[in-house]
N, C-alpha and C positions, 0 to 999 in steps of 0.2 A: 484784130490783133491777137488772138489766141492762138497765133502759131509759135510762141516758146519765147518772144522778141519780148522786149521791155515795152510796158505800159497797157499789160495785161489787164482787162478788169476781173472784178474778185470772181462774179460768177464765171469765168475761166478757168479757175483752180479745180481742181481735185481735190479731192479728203485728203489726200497723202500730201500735196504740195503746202495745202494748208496748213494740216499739223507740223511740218518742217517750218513753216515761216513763224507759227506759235511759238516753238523751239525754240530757234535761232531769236527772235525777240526775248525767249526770257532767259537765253544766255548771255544776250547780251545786258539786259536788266544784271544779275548775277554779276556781271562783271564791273559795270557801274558801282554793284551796291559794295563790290570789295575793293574797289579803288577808293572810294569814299572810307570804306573802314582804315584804308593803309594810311591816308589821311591825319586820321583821329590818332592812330596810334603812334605816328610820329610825332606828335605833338602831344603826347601823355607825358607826364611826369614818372618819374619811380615811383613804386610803391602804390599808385590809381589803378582804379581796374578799368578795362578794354576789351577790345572786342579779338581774335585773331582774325586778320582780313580774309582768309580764307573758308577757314569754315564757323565762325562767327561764333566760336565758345567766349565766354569771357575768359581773362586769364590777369594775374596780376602782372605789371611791368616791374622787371626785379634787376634790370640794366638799364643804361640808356639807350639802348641798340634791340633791347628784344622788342620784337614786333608780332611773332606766330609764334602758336604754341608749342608746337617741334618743325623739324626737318622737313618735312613729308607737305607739309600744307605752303613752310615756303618756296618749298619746289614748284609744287602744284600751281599756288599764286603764279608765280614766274613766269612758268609756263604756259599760260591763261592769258595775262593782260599784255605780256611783250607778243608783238602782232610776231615777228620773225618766228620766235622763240612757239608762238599756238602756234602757226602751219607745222612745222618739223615736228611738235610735241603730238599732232592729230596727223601727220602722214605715219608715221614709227606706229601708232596705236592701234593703225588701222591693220599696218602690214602686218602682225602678228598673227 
């Protein structure tokens, strides 16, 4: 079964296909871990500190709607966990 087909064993990999699946498991980790933070911060109070989901500074909640720390990290978030939203956001990225 090492011709490319599903249910490869490990010693079938390459260096290359392995580091790619390392990857791809701690992006997907990452992605877990900032779903879990969007979590938390929905459910902070005003005025408590939190995490931003995205790139995990703390930051105070100073409304009841703030959730990241700027602009930039909610986009990023966005574009990351909506599955639609990361194909289109990693085709565009790639074409560049």
């Amino acid at each position: 079964m090492g011709d490319g087909t599903l249910g490869m064993n490990p010693g079938d990999y390459g260096a290359e296909e392995l580091d790619q699946e390392r990857r791809d498991q701690e992006y997907m980790e990452e992605l877990y871990n900032m779903e879990q933070r969007y979590a938390i911060t929905e459910k902070a109070k005003i005025g408590s500190q939190m995490q931003c989901p995205f790139c995990g500074i703390f930051i105070t909640k100073t409304t009841y709607n703030k959730k990241f720390c700027h602009k930039g990290c909610k986009d990023k978030y966005w574009n990351n966990v909506n599955d639609k939203r990361r194909d289109r956001s990693h085709a565009y990225s790639k074409g560049r």
